[in-house]
C-alpha positions as CSV (number, residue, x, y, z in Angstrom):
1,X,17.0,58.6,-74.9
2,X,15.5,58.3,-77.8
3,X,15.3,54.4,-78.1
4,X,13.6,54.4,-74.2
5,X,16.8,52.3,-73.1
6,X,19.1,52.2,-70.3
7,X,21.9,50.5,-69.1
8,X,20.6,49.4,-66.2
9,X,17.4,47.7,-68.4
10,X,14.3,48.9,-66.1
11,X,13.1,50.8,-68.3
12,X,12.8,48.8,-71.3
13,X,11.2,46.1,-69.1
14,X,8.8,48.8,-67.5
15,X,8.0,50.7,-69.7
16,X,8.5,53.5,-67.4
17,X,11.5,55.6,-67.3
18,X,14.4,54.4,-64.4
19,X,15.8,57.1,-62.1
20,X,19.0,57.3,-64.0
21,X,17.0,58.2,-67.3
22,X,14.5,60.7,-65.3
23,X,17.6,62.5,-64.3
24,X,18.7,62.5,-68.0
25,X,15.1,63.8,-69.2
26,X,15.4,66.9,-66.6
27,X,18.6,67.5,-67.5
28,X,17.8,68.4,-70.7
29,X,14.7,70.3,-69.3
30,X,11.6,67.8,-70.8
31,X,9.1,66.3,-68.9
32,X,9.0,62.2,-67.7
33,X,5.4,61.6,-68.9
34,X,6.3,62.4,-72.5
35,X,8.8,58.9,-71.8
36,X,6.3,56.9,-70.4
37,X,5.3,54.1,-72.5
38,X,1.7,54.5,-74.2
39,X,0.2,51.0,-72.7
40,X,0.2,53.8,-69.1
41,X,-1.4,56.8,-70.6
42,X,-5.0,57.6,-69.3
43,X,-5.9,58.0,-73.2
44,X,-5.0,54.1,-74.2
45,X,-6.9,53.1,-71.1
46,X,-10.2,55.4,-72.1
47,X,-9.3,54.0,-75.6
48,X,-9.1,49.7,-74.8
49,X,-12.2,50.5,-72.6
50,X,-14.7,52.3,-74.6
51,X,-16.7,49.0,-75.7
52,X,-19.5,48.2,-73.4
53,X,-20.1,44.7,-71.8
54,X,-22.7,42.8,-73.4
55,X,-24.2,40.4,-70.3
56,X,-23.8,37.1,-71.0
57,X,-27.2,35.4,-71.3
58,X,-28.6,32.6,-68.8
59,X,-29.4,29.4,-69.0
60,X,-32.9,29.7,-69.5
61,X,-31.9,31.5,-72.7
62,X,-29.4,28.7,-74.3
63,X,-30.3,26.6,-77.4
64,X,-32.3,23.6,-76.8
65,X,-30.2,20.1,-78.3
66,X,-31.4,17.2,-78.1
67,X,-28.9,15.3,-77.0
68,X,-28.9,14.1,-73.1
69,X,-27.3,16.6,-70.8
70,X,-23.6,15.6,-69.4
71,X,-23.2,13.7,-66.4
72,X,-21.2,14.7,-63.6
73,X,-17.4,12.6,-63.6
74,X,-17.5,9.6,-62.3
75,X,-16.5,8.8,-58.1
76,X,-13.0,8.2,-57.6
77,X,-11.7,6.2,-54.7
78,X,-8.9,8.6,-52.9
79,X,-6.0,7.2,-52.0
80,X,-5.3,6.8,-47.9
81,X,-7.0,4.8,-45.1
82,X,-11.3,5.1,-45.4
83,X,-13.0,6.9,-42.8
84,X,-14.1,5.2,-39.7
85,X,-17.8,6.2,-40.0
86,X,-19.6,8.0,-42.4
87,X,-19.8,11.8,-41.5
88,X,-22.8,12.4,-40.1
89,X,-25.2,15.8,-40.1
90,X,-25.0,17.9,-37.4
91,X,-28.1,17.4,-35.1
92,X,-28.7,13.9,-35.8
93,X,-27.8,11.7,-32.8
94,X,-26.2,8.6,-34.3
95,X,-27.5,5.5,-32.6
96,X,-25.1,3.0,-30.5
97,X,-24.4,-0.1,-32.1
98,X,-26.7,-3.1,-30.8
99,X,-23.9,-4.8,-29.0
100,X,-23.6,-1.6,-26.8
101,X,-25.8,-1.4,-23.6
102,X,-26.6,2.1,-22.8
103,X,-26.1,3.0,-19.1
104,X,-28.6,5.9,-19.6
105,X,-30.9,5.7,-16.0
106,X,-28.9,3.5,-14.3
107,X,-28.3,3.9,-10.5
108,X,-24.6,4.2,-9.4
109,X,-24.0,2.3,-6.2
110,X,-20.4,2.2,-4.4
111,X,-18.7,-0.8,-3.9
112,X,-17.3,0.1,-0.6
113,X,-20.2,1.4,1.4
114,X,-23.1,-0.2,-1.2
115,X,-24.9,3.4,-0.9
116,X,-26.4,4.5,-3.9
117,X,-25.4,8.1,-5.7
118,X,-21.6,7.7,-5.7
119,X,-19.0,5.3,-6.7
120,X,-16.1,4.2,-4.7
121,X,-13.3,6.8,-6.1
122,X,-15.9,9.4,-4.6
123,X,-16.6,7.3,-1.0
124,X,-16.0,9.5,1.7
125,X,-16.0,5.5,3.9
126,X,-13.2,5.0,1.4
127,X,-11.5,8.0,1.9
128,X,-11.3,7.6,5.5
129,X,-10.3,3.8,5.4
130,X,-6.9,5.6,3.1
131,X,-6.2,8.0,4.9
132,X,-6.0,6.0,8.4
133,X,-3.8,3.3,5.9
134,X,-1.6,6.4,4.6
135,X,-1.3,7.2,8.7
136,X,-0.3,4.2,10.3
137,X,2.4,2.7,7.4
138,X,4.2,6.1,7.9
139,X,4.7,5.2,11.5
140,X,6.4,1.5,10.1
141,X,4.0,-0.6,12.1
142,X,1.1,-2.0,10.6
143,X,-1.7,-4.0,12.8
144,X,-1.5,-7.2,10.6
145,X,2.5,-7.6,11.1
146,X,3.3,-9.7,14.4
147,X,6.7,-8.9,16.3
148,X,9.9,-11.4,15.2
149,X,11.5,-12.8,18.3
């Protein structure tokens, strides 16, 4: 008790008495907190703390040199595959490369029914025309096939 040690060593890495030695210390009618080690008593804290922080000062108030200032460290290239295209700021519309064509006012016209405002996956002529196809190959007789004799 007197040494602050135990067998089973948590209190002499603690610093704070283990259940086994709490038992011990109230066995023999004394208090816990007189075991405690110093480095946790609210005095040694008021104690390390006393000093007041001196603000450190800014730059405004550093000593002049005249020697150039530093430079920021050099680029290094990152290992791994370059990105495709620069990243761009948000907002900016990035222009199409001149080989591009822009289809931007345009006028869609279907290939089926040459009527402009749709294309042909949208041709309600086209839909028909599949759905009549759809009909007449689930019957087995199609009007392009002639009979074998």
């Amino acid at each position: 008790m007197l040494n602050r040690k135990c067998s089973c060593r948590v209190w002499e890495i603690s610093g704070i008495p283990c259940p086994h030695a709490v038992c011990a210390i109230f066995s023999k009618r004394e208090e816990p907190m007189n075991y405690v080690s110093d480095c946790f008593r609210k005095e040694t804290h008021r104690a390390i703390y006393t000093h007041f922080m001196v603000p450190v000062v800014g730059k405004q108030d550093w000593p002049k040199t005249g020697l150039d200032p530093p430079l920021p460290p050099f680029k290094r290239k990152m290992p791994g595959r370059p990105k495709k295209h620069a990243r761009r700021e948000q907002g900016v519309v990035p222009k199409p490369p001149p080989s591009k064509i822009s289809k931007s006012g345009q006028i869609v016209r279907c290939s089926v029914c040459r009527q402009e405002g749709h294309n042909k996956t949208t041709c309600l002529k086209n839909k028909q025309n599949y759905s009549q196809k759809s009909k007449t190959s689930s019957t087995g007789q199609s009007s392009n096939q002639t009979p074998h004799n």
